[in-house]
Kinemage of the C-alpha trace (Angstrom):
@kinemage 1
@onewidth
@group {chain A} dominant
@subgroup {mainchain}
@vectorlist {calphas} color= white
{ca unk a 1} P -23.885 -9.020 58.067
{ca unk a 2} L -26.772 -6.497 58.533
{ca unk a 3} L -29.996 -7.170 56.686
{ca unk a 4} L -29.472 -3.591 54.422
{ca unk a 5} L -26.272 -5.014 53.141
{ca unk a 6} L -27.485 -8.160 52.667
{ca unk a 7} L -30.318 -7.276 50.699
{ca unk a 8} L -28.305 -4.863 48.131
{ca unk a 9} L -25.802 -7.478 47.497
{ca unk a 10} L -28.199 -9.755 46.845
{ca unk a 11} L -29.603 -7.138 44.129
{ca unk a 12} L -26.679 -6.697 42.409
{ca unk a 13} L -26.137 -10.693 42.146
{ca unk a 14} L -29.364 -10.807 40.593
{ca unk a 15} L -29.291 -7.950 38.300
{ca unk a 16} L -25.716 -9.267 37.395
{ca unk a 17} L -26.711 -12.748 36.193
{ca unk a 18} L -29.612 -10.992 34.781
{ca unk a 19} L -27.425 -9.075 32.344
{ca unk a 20} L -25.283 -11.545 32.204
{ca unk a 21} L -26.104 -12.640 28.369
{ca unk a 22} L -26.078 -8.834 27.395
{ca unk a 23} L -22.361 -8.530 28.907
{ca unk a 24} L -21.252 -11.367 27.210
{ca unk a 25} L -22.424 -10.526 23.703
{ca unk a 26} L -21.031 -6.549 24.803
{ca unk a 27} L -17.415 -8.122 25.345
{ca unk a 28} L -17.688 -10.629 22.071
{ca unk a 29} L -18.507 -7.319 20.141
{ca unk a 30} L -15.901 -5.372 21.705
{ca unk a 31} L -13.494 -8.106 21.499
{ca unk a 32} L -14.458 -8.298 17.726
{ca unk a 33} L -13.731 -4.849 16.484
{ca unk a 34} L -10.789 -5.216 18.732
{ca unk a 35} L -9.633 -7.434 16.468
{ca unk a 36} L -10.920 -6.028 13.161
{ca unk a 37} L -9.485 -2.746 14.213
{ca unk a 38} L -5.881 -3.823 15.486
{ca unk a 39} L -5.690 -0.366 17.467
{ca unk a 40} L -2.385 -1.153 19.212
{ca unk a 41} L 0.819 -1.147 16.969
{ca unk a 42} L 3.748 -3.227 17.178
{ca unk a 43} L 6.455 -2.430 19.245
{ca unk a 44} L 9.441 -2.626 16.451
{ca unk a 45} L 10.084 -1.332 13.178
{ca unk a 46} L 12.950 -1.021 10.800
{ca unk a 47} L 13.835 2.381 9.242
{ca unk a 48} L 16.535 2.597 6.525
{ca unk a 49} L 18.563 5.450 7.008
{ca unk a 50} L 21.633 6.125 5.059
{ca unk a 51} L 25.563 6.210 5.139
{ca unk a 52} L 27.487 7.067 8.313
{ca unk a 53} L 27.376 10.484 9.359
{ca unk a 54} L 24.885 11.433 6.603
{ca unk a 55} L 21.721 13.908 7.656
{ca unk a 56} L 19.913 10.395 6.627
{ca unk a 57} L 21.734 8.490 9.711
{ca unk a 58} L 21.576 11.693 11.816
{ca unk a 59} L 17.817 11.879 11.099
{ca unk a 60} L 17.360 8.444 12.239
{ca unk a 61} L 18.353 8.145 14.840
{ca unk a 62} L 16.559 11.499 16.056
{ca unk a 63} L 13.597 9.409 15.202
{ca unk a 64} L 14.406 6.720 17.081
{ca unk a 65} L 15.106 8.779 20.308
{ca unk a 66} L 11.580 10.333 19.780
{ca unk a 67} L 9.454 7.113 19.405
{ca unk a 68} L 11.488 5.194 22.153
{ca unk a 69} L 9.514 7.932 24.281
{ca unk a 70} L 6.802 5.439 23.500
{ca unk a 71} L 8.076 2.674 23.828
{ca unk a 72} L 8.259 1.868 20.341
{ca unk a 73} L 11.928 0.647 19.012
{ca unk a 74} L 13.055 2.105 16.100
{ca unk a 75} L 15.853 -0.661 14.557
{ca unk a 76} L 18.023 1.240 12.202
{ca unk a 77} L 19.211 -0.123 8.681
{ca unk a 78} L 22.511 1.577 7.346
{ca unk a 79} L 22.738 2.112 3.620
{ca unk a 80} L 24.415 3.652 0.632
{ca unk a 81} L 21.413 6.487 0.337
{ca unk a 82} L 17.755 7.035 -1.336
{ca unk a 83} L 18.028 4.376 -3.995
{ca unk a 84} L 18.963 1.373 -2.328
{ca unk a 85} L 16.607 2.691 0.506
{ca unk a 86} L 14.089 2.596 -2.008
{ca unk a 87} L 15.262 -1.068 -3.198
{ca unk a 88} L 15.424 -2.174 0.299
{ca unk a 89} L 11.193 -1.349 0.354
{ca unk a 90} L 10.239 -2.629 -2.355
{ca unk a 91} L 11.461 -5.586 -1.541
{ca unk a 92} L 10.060 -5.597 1.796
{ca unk a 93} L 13.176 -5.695 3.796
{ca unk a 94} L 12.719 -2.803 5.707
{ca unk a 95} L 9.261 -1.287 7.479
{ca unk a 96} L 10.165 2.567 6.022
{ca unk a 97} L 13.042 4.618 4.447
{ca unk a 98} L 14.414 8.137 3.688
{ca unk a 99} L 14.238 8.564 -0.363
{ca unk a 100} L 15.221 11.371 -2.226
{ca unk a 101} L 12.736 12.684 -5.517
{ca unk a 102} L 14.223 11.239 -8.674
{ca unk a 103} L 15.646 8.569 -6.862
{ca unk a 104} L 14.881 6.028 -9.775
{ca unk a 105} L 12.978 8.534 -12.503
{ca unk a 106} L 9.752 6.486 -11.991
{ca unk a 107} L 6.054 8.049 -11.433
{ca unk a 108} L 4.425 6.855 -8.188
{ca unk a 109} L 1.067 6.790 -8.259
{ca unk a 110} L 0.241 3.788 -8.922
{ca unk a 111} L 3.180 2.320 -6.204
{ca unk a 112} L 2.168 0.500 -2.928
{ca unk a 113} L 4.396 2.950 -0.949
{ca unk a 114} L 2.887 5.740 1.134
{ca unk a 115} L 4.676 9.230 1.890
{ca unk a 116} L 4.649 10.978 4.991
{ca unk a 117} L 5.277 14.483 3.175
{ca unk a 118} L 8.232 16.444 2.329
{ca unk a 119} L 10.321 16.603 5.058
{ca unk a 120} L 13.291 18.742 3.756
{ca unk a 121} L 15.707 19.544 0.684
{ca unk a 122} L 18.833 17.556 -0.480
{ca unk a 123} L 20.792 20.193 -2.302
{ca unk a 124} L 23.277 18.892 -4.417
{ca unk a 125} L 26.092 19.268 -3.454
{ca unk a 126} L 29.315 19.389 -5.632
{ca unk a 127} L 32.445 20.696 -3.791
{ca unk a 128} L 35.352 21.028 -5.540
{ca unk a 129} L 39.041 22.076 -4.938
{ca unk a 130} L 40.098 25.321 -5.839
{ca unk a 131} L 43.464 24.287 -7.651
{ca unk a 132} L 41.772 21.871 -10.077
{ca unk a 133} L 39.123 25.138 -10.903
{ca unk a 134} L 41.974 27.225 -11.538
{ca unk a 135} L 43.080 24.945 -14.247
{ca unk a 136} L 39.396 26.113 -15.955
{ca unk a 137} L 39.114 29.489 -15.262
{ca unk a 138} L 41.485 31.965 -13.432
{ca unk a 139} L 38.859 32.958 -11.046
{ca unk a 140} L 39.043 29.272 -10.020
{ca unk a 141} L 35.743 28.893 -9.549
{ca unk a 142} L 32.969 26.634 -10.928
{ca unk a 143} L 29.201 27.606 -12.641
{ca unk a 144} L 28.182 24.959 -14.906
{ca unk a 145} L 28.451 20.831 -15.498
{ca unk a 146} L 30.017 21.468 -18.191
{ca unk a 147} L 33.082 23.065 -16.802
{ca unk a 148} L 33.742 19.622 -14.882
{ca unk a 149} L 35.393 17.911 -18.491
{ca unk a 150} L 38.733 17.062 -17.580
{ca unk a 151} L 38.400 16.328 -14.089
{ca unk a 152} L 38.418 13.368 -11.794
{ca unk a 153} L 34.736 13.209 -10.248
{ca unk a 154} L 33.383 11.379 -7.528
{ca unk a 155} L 29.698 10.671 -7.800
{ca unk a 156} L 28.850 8.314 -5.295
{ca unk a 157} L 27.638 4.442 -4.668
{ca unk a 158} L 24.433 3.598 -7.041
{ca unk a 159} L 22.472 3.081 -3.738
{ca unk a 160} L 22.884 6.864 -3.005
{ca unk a 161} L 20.578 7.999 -5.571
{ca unk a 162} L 23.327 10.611 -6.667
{ca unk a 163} L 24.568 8.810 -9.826
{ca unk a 164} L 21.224 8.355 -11.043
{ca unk a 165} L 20.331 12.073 -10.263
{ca unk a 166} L 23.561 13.470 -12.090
{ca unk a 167} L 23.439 10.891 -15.478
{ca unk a 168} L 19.972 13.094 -15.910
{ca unk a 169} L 21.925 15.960 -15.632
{ca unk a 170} L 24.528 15.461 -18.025
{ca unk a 171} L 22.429 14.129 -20.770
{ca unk a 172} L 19.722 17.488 -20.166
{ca unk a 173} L 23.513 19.381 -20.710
{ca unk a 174} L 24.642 17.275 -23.417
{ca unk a 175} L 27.666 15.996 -21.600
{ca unk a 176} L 29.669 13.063 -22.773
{ca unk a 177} L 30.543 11.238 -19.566
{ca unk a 178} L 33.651 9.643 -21.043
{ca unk a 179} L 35.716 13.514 -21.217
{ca unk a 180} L 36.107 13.083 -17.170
{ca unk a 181} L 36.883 10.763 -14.529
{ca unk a 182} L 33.811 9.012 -13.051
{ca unk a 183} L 34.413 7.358 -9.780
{ca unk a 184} L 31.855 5.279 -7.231
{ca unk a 185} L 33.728 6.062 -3.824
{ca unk a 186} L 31.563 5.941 -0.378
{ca unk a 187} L 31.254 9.333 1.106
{ca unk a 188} L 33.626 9.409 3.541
{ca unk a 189} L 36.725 7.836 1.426
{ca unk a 190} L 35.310 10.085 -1.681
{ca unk a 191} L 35.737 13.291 1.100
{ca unk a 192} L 39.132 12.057 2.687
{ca unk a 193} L 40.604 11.742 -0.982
{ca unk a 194} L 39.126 14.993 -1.978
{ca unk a 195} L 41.338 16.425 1.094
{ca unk a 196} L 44.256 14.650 -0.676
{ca unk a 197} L 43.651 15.766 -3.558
{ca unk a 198} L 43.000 12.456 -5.065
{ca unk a 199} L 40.406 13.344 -7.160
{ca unk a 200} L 38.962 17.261 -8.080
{ca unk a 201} L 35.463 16.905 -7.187
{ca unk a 202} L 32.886 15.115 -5.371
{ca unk a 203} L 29.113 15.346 -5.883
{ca unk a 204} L 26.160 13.574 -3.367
{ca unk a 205} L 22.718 14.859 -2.224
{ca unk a 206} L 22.549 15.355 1.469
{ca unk a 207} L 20.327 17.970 3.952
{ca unk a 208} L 22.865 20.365 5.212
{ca unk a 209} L 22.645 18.398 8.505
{ca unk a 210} L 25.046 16.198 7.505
{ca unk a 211} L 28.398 16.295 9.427
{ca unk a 212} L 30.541 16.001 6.022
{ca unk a 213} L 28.673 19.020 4.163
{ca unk a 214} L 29.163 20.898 7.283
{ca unk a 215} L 32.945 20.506 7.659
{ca unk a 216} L 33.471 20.887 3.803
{ca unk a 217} L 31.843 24.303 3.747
{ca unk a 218} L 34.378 25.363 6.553
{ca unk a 219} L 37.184 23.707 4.734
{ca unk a 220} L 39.999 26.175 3.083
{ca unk a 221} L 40.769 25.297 -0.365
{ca unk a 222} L 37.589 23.648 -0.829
{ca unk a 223} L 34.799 25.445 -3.115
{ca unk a 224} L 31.251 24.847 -3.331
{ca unk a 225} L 29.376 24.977 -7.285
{ca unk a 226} L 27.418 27.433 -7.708
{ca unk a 227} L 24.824 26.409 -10.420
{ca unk a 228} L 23.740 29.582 -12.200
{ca unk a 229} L 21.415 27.618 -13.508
{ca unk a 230} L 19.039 26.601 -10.649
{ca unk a 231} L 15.769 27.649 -12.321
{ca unk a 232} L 16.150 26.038 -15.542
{ca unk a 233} L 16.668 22.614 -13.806
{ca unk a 234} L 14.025 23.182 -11.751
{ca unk a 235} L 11.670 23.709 -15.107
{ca unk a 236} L 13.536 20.476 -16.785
{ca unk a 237} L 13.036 18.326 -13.735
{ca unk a 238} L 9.867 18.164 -11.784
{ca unk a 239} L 11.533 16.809 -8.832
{ca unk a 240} L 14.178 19.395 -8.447
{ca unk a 241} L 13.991 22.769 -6.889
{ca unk a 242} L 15.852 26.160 -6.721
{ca unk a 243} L 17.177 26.718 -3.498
{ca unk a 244} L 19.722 29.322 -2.231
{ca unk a 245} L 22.369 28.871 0.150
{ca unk a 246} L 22.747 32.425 2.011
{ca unk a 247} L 25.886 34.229 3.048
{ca unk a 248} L 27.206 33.879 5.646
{ca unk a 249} L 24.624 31.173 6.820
{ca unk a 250} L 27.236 28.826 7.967
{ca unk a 251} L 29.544 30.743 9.812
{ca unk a 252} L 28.144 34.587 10.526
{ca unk a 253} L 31.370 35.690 12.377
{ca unk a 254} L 33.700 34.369 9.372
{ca unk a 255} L 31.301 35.219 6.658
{ca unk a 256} L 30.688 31.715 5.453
{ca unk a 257} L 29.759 31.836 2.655
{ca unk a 258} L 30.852 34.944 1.218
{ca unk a 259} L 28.108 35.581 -0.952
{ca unk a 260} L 24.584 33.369 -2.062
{ca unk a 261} L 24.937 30.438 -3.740
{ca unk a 262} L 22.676 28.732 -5.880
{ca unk a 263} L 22.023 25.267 -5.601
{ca unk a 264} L 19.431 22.618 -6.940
{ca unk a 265} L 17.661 20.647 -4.599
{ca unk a 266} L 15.576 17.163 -4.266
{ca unk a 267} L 12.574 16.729 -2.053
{ca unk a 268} L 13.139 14.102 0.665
{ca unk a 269} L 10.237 11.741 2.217
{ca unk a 270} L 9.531 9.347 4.261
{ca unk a 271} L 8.253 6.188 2.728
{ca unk a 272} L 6.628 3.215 4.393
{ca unk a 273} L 5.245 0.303 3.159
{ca unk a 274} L 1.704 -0.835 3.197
{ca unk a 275} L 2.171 -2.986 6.283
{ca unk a 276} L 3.086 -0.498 8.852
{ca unk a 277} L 0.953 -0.468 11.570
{ca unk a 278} L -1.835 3.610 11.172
{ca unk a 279} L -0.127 4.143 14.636
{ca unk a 280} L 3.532 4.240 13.702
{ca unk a 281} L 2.843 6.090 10.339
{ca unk a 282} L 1.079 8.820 13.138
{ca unk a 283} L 3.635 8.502 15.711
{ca unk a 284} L 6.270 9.135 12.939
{ca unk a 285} L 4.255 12.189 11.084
{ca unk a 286} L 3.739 13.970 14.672
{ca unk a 287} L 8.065 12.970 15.637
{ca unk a 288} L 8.481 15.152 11.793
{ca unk a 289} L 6.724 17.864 13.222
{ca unk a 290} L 9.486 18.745 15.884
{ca unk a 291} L 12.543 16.865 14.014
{ca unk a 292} L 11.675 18.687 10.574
{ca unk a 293} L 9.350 22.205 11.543
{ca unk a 294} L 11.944 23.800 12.266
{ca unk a 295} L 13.705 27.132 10.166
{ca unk a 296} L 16.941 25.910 8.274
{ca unk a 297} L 19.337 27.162 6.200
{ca unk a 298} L 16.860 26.560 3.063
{ca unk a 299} L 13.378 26.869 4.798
{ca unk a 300} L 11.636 29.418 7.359
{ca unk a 301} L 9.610 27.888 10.113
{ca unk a 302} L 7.072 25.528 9.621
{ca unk a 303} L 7.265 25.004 6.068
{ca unk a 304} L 8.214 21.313 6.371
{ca unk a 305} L 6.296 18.414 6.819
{ca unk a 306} L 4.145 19.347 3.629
{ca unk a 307} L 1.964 17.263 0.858
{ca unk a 308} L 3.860 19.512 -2.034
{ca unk a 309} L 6.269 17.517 -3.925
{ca unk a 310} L 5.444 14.450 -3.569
{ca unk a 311} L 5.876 11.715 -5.926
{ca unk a 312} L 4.314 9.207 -3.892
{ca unk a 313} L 0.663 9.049 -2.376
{ca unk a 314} L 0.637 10.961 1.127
{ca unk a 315} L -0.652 8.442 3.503
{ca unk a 316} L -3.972 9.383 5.472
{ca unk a 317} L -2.377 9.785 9.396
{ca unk a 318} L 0.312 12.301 7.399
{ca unk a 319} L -2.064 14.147 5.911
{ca unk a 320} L -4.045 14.707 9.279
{ca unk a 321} L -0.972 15.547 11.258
{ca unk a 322} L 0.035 17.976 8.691
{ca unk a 323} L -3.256 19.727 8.947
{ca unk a 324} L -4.324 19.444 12.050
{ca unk a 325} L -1.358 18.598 14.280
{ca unk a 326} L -1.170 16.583 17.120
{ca unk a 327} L -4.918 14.789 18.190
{ca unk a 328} L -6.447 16.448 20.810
{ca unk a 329} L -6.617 13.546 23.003
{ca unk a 330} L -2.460 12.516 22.565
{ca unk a 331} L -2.258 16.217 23.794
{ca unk a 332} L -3.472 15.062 27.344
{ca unk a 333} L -3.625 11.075 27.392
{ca unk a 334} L -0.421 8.958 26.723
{ca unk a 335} L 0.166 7.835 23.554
{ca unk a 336} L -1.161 3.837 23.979
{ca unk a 337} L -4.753 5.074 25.702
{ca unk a 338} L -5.080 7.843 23.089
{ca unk a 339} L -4.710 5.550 20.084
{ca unk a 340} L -7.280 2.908 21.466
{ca unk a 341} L -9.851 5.379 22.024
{ca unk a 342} L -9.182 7.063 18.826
{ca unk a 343} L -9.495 4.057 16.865
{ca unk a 344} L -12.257 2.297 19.024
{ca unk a 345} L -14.576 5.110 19.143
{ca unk a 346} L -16.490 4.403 16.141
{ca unk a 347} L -16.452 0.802 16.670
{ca unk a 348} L -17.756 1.642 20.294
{ca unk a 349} L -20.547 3.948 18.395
{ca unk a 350} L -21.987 0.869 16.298
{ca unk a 351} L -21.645 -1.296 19.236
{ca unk a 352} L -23.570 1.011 21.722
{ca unk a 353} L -26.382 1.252 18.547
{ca unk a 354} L -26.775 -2.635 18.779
{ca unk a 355} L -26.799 -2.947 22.062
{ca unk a 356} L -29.298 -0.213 23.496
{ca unk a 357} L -32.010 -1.920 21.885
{ca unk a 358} L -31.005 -5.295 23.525
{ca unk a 359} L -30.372 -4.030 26.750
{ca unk a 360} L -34.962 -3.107 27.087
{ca unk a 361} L -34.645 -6.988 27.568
{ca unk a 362} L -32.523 -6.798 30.820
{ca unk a 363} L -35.175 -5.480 33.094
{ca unk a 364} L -37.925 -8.164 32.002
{ca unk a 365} L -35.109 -10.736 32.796
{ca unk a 366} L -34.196 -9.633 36.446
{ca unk a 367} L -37.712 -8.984 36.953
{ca unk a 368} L -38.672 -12.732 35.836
{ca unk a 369} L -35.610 -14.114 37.932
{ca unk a 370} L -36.705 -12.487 41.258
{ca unk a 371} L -40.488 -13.259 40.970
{ca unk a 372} L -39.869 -16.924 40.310
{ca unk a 373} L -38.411 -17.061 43.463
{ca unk a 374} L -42.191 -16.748 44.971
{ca unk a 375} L -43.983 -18.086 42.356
{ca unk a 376} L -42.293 -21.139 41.781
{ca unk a 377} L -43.907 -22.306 45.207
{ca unk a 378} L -47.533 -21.938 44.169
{ca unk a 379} L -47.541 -25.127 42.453
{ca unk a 380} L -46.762 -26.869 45.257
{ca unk a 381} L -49.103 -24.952 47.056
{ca unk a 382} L -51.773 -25.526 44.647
{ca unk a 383} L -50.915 -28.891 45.322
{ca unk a 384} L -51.402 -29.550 48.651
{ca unk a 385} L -55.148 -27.823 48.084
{ca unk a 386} L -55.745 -30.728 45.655
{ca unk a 387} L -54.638 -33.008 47.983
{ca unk a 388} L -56.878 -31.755 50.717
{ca unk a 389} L -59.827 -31.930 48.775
{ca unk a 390} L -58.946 -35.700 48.017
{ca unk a 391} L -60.230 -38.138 49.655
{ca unk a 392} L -57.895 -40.353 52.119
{ca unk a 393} L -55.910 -37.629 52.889
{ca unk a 394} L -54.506 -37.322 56.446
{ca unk a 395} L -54.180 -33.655 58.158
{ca unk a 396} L -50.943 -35.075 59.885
{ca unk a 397} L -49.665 -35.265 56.585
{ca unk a 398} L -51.154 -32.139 54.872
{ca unk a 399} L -49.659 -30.314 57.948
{ca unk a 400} L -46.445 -31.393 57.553
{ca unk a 401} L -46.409 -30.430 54.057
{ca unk a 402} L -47.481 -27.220 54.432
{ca unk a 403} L -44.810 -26.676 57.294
{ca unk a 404} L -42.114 -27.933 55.265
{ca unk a 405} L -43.529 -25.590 52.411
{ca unk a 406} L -43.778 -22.767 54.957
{ca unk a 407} L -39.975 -23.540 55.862
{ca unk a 408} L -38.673 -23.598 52.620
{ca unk a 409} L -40.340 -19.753 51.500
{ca unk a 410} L -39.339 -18.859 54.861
{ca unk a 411} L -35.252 -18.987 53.630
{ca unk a 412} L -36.296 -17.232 50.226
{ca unk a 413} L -34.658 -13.514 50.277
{ca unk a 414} L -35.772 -10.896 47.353
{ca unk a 415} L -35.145 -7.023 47.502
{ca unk a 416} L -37.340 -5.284 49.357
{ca unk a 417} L -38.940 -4.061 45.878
{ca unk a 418} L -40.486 -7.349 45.963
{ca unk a 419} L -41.287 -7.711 49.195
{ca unk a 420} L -44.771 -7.882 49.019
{ca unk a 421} L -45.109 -11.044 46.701
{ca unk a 422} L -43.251 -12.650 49.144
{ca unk a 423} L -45.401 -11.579 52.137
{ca unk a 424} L -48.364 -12.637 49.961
{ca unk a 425} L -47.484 -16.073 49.419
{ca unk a 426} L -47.008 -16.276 53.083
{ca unk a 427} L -50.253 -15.038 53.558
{ca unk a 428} L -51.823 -17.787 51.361
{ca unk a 429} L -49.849 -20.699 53.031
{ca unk a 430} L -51.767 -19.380 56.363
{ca unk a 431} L -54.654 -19.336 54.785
{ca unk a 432} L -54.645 -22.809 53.250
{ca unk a 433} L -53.703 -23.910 56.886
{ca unk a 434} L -56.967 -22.207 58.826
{ca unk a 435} L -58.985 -24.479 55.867
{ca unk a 436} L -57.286 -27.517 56.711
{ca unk a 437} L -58.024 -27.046 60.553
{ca unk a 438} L -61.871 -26.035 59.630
{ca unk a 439} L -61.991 -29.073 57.248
């Protein structure tokens, strides 16, 4: 190996071992925060979605395409809607959930729960068939609660949030429940016997996603509630809002509708308990971004995710997605690098502050290392001096000494930086020889 190479590796073995105790305590701290931080989130979570074919089961699984992009699997948990979703978190069988506003007619501020923002409105829907109508009015058409007395009405499982939602609305229109037909069908038996005219109307809360509000709005014979009253629910009920269904927003060619309807509409989140992991509440606020920014049929462009409406506290990675979008550094690095650095930079900031001071002692230390090298032999040098000056003292054996001294120094390697304390020592040992052969 030549000598240059030698020589530098040697260097770097020494200055290595030299900062040896200031990379160990660098890796304990990092390994530390590490742990205090807990940048890297699990790779599963369960998200409560809704009933089959509902925009809540559409929507998840939209978000679980989008986050198995990163390797994160989304397990999905079917249910009857926004109330038992709501249920299912609060008792801390599920990670997050789709509810609706009003789902229970509680205030959440002081709840556990964190929001993601408003991701879109649940109009309430209440289709109804045009020959029961016509048995109210000749027009055959529908305006007001009120106007349902008489008829058989389906209003959903409890767990959809849609009974609880339409009891407030009969009491605010003083409605006795017992002068129509209440009935607790599942969606999609509550549609089917709605086609069979097994009952007059049907009522539930869904985004107009959903494949059965779709196919009902395109179904002849089948009639959609206008509620003249929009605003004045909307002033009665905080968590409702006045939204308007245009014409011809379903179907442009066949005019569908054939003129605006008004409808009242709930606020939708996405709620997550306090356990989930600040990376999954970001990766799932950046996924509502594309899933939700959309224009729909009740909302231009970028209007949804917001912070308005909320009944629960808007969790802190929500917020910043909302306001600033994606981070800067997702925008470039994947996902898993970007979180770490984003979440270890200010641990890496208090680190660096501790250790700058620390690492002054490094130099000292590989300095001390390499000089002891030389001057570790001195003694022994000294030594032999003493010994000369004593009496009894053969030069046979003083020589030897010094040649096995001189042998010994003579294997000793130090960068050339050092060189010259080697060189000296050397010098010395010949020097302490020429006195022993003038002696």
């Amino acid at each position: 190996m030549p000598k240059a190479i030698r020589y530098t590796l040697l260097t770097l073995r020494d200055l290595l071992v030299s900062a040896g105790p200031f990379v160990l305590l660098a890796a304990l701290l990092l390994a530390l925060a590490y742990w205090w931080l807990d940048p890297m989130p699990p790779r599963q979570i369960t998200l409560a979605t809704g009933p089959a074919q509902s925009a809540y089961d559409e929507f998840g699984k939209r978000y679980k395409q989008a986050l198995a992009a990163h390797r994160i699997e989304v397990k999905l948990r079917p249910s009857q809607g926004g109330a038992e979703n709501l249920r299912l978190l609060e008792d801390g069988e599920v990670d997050m959930g789709f509810v609706q506003g009003g789902s229970n007619g509680a205030t959440h501020t002081e709840s556990d729960l964190e929001s993601l923002g408003s991701l879109f409105v649940e109009p309430v829907w209440l289709f109804y068939r045009a020959e029961a109508a016509r048995q109210v009015n000749r027009q055959a058409t529908l305006s007001a609660l009120s106007e349902l007395k008489g008829l058989r009405v389906n209003l959903g499982t409890e767990g959809s949030g849609a009974p609880t939602l339409m009891d407030k609305l009969f009491e605010a229109n003083r409605i006795d429940t017992s002068s129509m037909t209440l009935m607790r069908l599942e969606q999609t038996p509550a549609v089917m016997a709605l086609l069979e005219g097994k009952i007059d109307a049907l009522v539930f809360a869904s985004a107009p996603e959903s494949l059965m509000v779709q196919m009902l709005l395109q179904t002849p014979g089948i009639r959609l509630m206008d509620f003249a009253q929009s605003e004045a629910y909307a002033r009665r009920f905080p968590f409702l809002t006045p939204v308007t269904l245009p014409r011809g927003v379903v179907d442009l060619a066949r005019d569908v509708p054939p003129q605006d309807v008004r409808l009242i509409a709930t606020t939708t989140t996405l709620l997550a308990t306090p356990d989930v992991h600040p990376a999954l509440l970001q990766l799932f606020s950046q996924a509502s971004l594309k899933l939700h920014g959309s224009a729909g049929w009740f909302n231009r462009a970028r209007e949804f995710p917001n912070a308005a409406n909320t009944e629960y506290p808007l969790a802190k990675e929500a917020e910043r997605t909302i306001v600033n979008g994606v981070p800067l550094l997702q925008r470039y690095l994947p996902f898993a690098l970007a979180n770490l650095l984003e979440r270890m930079w200010l641990a890496l900031g208090i680190i660096i502050a501790i250790l700058l001071p620390l690492s002054r002692v490094v130099p000292p230390l590989y300095e001390f290392r390499i000089r002891s090298r030389v001057f570790r032999w001195y003694g022994q040098l000294r030594q032999i001096e003493e010994r000369m000056q004593a009496e009894g003292r053969s030069r046979t054996e003083l020589r030897e000494a010094l040649n096995q001294l001189e042998a010994r120094v003579g294997k000793v390697h130090v960068p050339l930086s050092y060189a010259d304390e080697l060189y000296a020592l050397r010098n010395y040992i010949d020097m302490v020889r020429r006195k022993l052969e003038m002696a």
